[in-house]
KEVOGU-871977 format. One line per field, with one value per residue (C-alpha): residue number from 0; residue in three letters; x, y, z. Coordinates in Angstrom, 2 decimals, always signed. Last residue first. Example, Ala and Ser with C-alpha at 12.3 -4.5 7.8 and 13.67 -1.06 7.14 Angstrom:
BEGIN
n [1;0]
res [SER;ALA]
px [+13.67;+12.30]
py [-1.06;-4.50]
pz [+7.14;+7.80]
//
This chain:
BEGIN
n [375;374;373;372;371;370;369;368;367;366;365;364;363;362;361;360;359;358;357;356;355;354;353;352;351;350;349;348;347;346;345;344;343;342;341;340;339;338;337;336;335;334;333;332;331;330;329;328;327;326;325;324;323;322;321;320;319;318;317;316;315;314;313;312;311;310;309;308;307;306;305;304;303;302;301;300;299;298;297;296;295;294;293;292;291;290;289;288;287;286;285;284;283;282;281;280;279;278;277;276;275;274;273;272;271;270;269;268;267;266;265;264;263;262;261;260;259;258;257;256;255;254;253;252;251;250;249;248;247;246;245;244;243;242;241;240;239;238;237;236;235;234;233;232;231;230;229;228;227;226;225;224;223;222;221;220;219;218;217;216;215;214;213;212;211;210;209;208;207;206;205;204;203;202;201;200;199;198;197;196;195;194;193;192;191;190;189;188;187;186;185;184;183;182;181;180;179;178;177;176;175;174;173;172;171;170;169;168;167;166;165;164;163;162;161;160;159;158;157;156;155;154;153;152;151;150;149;148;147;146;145;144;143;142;141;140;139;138;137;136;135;134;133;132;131;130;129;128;127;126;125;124;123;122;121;120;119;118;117;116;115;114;113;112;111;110;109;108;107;106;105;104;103;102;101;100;99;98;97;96;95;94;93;92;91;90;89;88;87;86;85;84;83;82;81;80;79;78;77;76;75;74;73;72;71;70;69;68;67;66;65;64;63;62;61;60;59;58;57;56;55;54;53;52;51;50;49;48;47;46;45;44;43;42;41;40;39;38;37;36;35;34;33;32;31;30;29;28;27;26;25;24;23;22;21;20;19;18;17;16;15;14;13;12;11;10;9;8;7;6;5;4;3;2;1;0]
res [UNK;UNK;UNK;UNK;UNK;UNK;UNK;UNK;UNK;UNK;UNK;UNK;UNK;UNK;UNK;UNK;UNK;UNK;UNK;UNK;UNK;UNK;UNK;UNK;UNK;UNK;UNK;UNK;UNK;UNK;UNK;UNK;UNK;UNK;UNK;UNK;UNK;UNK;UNK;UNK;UNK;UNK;UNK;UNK;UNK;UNK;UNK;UNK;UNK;UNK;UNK;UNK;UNK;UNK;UNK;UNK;UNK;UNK;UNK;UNK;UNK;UNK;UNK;UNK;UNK;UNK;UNK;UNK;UNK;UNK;UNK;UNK;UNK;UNK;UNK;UNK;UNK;UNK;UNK;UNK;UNK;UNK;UNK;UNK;UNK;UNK;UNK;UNK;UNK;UNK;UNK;UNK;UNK;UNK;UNK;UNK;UNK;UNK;UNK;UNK;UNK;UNK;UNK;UNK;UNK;UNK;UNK;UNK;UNK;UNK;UNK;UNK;UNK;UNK;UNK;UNK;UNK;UNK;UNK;UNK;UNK;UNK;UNK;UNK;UNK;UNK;UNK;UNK;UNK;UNK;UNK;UNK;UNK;UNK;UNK;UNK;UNK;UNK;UNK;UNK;UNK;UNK;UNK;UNK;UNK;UNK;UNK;UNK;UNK;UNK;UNK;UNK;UNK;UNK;UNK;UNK;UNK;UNK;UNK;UNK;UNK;UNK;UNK;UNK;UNK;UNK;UNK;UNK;UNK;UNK;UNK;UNK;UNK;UNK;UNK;UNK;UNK;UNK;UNK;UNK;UNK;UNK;UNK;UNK;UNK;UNK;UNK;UNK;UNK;UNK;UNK;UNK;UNK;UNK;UNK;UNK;UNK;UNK;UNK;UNK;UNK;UNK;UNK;UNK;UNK;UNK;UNK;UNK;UNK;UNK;UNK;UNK;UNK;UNK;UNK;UNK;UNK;UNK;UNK;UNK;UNK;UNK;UNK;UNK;UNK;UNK;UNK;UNK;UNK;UNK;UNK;UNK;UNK;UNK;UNK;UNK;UNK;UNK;UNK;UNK;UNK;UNK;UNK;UNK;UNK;UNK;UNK;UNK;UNK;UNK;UNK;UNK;UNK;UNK;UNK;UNK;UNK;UNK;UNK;UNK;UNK;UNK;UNK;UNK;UNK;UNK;UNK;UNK;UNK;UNK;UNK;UNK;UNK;UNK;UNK;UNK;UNK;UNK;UNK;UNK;UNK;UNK;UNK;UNK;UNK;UNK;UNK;UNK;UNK;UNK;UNK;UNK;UNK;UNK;UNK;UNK;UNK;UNK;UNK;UNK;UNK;UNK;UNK;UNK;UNK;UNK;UNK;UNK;UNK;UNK;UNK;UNK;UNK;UNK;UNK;UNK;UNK;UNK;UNK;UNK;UNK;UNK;UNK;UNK;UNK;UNK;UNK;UNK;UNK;UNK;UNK;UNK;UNK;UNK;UNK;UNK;UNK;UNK;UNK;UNK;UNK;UNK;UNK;UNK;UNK;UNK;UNK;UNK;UNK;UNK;UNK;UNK;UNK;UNK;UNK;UNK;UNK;UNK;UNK;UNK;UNK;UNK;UNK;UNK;UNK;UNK;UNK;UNK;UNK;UNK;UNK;UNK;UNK;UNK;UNK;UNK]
px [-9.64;-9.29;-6.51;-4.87;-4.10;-3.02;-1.25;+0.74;+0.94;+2.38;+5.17;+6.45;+6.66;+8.50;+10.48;+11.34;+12.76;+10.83;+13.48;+11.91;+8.33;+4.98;+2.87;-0.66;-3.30;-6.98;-9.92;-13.14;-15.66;-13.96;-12.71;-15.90;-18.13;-15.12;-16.02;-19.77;-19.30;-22.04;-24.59;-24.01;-25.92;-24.61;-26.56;-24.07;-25.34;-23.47;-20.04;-18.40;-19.75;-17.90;-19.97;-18.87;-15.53;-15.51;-15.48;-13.53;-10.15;-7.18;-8.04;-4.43;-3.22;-0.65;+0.73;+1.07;+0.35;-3.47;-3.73;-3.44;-6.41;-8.38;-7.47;-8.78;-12.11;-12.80;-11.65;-14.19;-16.98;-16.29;-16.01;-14.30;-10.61;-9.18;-5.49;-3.38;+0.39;+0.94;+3.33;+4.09;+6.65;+5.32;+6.47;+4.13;+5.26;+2.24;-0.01;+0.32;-2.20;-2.06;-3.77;-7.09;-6.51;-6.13;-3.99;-2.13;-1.22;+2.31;+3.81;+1.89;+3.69;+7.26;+6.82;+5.51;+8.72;+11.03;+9.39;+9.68;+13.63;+14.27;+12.57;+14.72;+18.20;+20.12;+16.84;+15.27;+18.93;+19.69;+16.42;+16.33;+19.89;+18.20;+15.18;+16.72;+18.24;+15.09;+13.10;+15.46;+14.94;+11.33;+9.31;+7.28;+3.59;+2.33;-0.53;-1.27;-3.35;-1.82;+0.80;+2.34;+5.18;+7.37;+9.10;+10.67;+12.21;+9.89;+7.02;+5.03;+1.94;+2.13;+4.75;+3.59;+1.83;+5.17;+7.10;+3.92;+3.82;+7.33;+7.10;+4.13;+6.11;+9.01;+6.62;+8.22;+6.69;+6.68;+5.42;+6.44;+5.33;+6.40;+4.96;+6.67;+10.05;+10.39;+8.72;+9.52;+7.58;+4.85;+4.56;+6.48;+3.85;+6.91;+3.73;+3.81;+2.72;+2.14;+1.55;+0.82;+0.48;+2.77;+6.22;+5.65;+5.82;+8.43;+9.33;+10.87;+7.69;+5.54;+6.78;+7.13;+9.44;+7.10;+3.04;+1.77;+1.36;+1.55;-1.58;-0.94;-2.88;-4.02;-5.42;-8.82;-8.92;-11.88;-9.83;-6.78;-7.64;-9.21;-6.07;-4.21;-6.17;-6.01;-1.95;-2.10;-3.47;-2.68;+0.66;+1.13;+2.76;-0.75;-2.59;-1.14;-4.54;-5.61;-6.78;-8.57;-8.90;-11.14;-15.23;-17.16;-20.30;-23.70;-24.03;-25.60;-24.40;-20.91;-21.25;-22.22;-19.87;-16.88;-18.16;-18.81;-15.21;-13.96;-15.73;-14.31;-10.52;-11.24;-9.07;-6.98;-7.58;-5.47;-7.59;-10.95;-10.53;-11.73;-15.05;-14.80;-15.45;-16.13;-15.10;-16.58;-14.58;-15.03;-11.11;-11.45;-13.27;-10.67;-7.76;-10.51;-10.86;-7.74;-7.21;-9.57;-7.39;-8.25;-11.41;-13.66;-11.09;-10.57;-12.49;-12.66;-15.65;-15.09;-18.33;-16.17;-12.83;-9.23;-7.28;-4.45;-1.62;-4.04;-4.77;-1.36;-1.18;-3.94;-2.39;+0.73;-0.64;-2.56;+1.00;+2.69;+4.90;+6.45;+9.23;+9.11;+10.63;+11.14;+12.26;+11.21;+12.86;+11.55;+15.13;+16.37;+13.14;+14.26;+17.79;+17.43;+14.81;+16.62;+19.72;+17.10;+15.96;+19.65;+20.77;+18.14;+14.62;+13.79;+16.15;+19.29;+20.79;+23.95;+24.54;+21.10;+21.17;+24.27;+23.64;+20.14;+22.44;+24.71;+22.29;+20.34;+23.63;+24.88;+21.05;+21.57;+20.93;+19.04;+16.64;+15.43;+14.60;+13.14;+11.01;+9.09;+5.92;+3.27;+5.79;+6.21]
py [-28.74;-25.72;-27.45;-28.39;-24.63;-23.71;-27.05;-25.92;-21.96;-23.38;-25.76;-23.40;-20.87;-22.54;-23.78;-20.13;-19.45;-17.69;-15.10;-11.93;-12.92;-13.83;-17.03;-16.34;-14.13;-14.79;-12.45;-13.52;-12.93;-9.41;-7.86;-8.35;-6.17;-4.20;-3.21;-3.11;-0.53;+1.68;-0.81;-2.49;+0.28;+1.29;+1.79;+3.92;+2.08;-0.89;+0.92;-0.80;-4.28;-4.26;-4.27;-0.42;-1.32;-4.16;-7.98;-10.90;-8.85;-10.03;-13.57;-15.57;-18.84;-21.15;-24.16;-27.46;-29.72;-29.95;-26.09;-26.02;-28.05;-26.11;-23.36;-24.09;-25.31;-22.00;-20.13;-21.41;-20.81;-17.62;-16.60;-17.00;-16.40;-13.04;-12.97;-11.25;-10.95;-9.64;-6.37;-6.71;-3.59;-2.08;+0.32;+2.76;+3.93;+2.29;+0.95;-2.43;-4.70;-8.07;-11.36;-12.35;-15.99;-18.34;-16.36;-14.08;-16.94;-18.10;-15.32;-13.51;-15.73;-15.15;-11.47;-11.41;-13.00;-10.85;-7.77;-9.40;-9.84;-6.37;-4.92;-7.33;-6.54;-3.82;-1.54;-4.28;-5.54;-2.03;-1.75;-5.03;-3.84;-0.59;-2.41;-4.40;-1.77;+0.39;-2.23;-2.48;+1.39;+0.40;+2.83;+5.78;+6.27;+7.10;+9.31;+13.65;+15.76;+19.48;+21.86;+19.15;+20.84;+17.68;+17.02;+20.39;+22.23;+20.44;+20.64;+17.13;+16.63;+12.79;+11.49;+10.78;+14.51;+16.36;+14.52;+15.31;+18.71;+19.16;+17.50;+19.92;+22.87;+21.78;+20.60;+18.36;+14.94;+11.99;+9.52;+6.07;+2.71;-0.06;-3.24;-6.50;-7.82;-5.08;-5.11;-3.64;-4.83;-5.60;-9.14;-7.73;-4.97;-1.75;+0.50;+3.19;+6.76;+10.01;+13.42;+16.43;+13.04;+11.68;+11.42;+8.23;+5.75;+6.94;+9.52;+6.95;+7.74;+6.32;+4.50;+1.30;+0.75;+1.41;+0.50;-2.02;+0.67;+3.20;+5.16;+9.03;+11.46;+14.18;+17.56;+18.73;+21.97;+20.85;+21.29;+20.22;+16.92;+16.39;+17.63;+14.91;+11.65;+11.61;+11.19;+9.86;+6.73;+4.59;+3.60;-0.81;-2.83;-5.14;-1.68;+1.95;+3.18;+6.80;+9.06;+11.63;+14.20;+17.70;+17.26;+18.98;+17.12;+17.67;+19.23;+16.39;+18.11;+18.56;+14.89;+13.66;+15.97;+14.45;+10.76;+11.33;+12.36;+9.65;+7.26;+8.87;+8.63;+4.93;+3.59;+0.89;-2.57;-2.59;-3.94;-3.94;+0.29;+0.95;+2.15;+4.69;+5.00;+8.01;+7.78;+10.52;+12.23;+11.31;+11.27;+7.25;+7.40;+8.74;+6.16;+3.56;+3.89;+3.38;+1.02;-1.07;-2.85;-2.25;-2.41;+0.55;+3.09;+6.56;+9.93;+11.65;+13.64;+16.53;+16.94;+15.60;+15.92;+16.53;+18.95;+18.89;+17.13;+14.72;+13.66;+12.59;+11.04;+8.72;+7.50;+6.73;+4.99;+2.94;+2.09;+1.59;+2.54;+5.75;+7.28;+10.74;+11.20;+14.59;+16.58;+14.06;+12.00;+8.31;+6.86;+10.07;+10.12;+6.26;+6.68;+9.75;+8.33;+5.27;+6.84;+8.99;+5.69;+4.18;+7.70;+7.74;+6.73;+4.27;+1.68;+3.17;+0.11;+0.93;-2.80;-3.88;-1.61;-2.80;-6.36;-5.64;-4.40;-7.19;-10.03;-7.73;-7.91;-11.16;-12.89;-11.18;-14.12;-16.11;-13.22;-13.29;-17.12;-16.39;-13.89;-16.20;-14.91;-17.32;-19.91;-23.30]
pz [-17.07;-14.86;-12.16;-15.61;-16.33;-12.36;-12.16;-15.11;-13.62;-10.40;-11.36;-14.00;-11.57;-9.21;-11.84;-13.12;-9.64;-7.15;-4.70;-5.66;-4.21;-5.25;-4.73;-7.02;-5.71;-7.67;-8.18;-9.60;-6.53;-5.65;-8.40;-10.48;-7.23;-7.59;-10.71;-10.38;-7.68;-7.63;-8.45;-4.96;-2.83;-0.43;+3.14;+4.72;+7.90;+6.45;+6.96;+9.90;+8.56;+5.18;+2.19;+0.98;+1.86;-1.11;-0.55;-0.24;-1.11;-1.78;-2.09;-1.48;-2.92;-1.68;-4.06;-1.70;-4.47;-2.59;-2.02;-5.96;-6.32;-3.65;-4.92;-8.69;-7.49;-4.82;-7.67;-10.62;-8.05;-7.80;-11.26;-14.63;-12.81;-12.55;-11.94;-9.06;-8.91;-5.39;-4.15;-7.27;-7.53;-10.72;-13.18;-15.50;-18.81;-20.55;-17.91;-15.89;-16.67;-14.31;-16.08;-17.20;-17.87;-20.27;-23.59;-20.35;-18.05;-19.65;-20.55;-17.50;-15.00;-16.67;-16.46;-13.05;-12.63;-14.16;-12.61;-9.09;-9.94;-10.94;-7.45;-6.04;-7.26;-5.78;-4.97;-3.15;-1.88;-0.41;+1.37;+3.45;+4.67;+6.26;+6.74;+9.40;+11.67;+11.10;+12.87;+15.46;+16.14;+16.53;+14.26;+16.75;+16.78;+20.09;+19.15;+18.76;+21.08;+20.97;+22.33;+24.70;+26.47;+28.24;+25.13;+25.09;+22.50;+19.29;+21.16;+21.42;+20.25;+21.66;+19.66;+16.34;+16.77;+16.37;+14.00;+11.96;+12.57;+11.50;+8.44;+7.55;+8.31;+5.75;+2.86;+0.43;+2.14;+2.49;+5.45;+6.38;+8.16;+10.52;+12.34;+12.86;+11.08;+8.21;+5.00;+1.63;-1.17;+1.86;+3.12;+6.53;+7.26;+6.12;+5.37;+2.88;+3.13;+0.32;+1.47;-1.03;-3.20;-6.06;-4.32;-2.52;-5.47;-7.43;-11.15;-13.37;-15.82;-13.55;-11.02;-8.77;-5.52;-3.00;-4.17;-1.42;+1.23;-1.22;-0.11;-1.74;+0.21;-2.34;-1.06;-2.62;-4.56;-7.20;-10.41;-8.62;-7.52;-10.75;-12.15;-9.56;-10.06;-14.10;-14.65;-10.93;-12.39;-9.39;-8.61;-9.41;-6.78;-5.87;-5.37;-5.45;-3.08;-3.98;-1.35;-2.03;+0.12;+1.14;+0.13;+2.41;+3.39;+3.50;-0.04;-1.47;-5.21;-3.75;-2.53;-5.73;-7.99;-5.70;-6.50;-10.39;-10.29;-8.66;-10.53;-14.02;-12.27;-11.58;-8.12;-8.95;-9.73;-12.86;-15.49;-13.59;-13.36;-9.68;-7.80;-5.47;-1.64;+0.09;+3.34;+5.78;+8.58;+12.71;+13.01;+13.16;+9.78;+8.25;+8.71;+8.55;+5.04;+3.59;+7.24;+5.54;+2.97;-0.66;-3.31;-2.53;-3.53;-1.96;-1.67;+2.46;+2.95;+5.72;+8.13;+10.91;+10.90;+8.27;+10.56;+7.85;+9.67;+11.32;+7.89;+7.10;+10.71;+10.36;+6.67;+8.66;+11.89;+9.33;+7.70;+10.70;+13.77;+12.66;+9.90;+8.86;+4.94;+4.19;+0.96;-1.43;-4.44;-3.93;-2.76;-1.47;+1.19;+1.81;+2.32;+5.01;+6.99;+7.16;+8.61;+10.38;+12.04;+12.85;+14.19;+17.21;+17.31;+20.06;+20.99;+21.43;+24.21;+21.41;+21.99;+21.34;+18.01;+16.76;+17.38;+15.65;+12.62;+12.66;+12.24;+9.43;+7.71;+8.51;+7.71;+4.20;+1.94;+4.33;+5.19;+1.83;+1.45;+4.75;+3.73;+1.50;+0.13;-0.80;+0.14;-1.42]
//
């Protein structure tokens, strides 16, 4: 069994994505051209903004956002203390502050009260000028943009939506991507929507921005002449080949595969919810399960239960060891662990089970009875 199995997918469109690198190599257009705006252009439609600019990844992606809006040192930088680094990383590397925030247990996403106690902290500090927060969609589900974006509003900070894990689900039938002034996603192949290697997104409604960022993904460019450099910016440009196999990717995810995750998690938590804690997803709000992720007892209740399921051949995933306040980069932050008793929870209890559109209901029947007799 695979935790995600993208060959299962790639076996029922292998002529498509065949045909599209084909395409590509015979074209010899490998970077940019029609094949990325094509994808451009179906993704922006897709989540219902004005400007979609592809580039090389999802940290690339998050840098960029802030690059657009000068965010630098002395600027404090809000987002949750449970995800991947590059959250984090994305603002550290432009010499701003993180400012990490506890989440809601139930859904693992950022807590609205946190974040507020967070921004009235730093304001109150007064060394640092809060400007963006930037909520993580984690495991599928969006973050609680409902409270995020008035407190965004009532203290004028700009919202950089993180939906690395989060394309495809919604609140309301309004997408992933369209909540933040920016919002990004990453195409890392175990995301909802992954490519073959490295890939990410930004959105956006705002015409200048857009331009900016095609701009500093390749090097500060002008947009008349590629030679005039009018500022410092990255090479950050999506493999054309890349495009050519999302493009197919991306019609059966909307065709059926964002249905089929749903169905599943929906089998799992039939069957997990009376022994386990298992997945909330909000009232009104849509996930893509990126991961379905349980909460066991404790730690040493996991490392008992995975090695049991690791011995029927069942793969398991901890996503994630330990908060960014505990990660090496930011120990001379000197956090303290009572700020984040949540993720603190999250992070010795948590529990990834095998995830992907193309599980069949023995699969998951196989899985959730050796997950029950693996805690007898």
């Amino acid at each position: 069994m695979q935790f995600r199995d993208l060959k299962a997918q790639y076996e029922t469109i292998k002529d498509e994505i065949d045909e599209g690198i084909r395409e590509v190599i015979n074209s010899s257009a490998f970077i940019l051209g029609k094949t990325v705006t094509e994808l451009e252009d179906k993704l922006a439609e897709y989540v219902g903004r004005k400007h979609c600019i592809a580039c090389a990844n999802g940290t690339d992606a998050l840098q960029l956002a802030l690059m657009s809006w000068n965010i630098g040192v002395g600027d404090a930088v809000f987002t949750s203390d449970f995800t991947y680094f590059a959250s984090a990383g994305s603002a550290s590397i432009l010499g701003a502050t993180p400012i990490f925030v506890d989440i809601d247990l139930s859904t693992f996403n950022m807590d609205a009260n946190a974040l507020e106690k967070q921004i009235l902290r730093v304001l109150e500090e007064g060394k640092l000028t809060p400007k963006v927060i930037i909520p993580v969609d984690l495991f599928g589900q969006p973050a609680d943009y409902d409270k995020i974006l008035p407190i965004a509003q009532k203290y004028g900070l700009k919202v950089l939506e993180d939906a690395a894990q989060g394309f495809g689900g919604s609140i309301r039938g309004k997408m992933a991507c369209s909540f933040g002034d920016i919002s990004t996603t990453s195409f890392f192949p175990a995301k909802p929507l992954g490519c073959y290697g490295d890939g990410g997104a930004i959105f956006t409604d705002d015409k200048e921005i857009a331009g900016r960022l095609r701009s500093l993904l390749a090097q500060g460019k002008s947009p008349f002449d590629k030679y005039d450099n009018r500022e410092i910016g990255m090479n950050s440009r999506l493999d054309t080949i890349q495009a050519a196999i999302l493009i197919p990717k991306f019609k059966v995810f909307v065709e059926h595969e964002l249905d089929d995750v749903n169905r599943i998690a929906k089998w799992y938590t039939e069957r997990l919810e009376n022994y386990f804690v298992s997945p909330t997803v909000l009232p009104e709000y849509n996930s893509s399960w990126a991961q379905y992720t349980i909460l066991l007892n404790n730690s040493e209740e996991r490392i008992s239960i995975q090695l049991k399921l690791k011995e029927q051949g069942i793969p398991t995933m901890i996503y994630y060891p330990r908060g960014l306040h505990q990660q090496e980069a930011y120990r001379w932050m000197q956090l303290n662990d009572s700020m984040y008793p949540n993720t603190l929870e999250a992070t010795s209890r948590c529990l990834s089970l095998p995830m992907h559109p193309y599980l069949k209901l023995e699969d998951i029947e196989f899985v959730c009875n050796h997950l029950l007799s693996g805690r007898s």
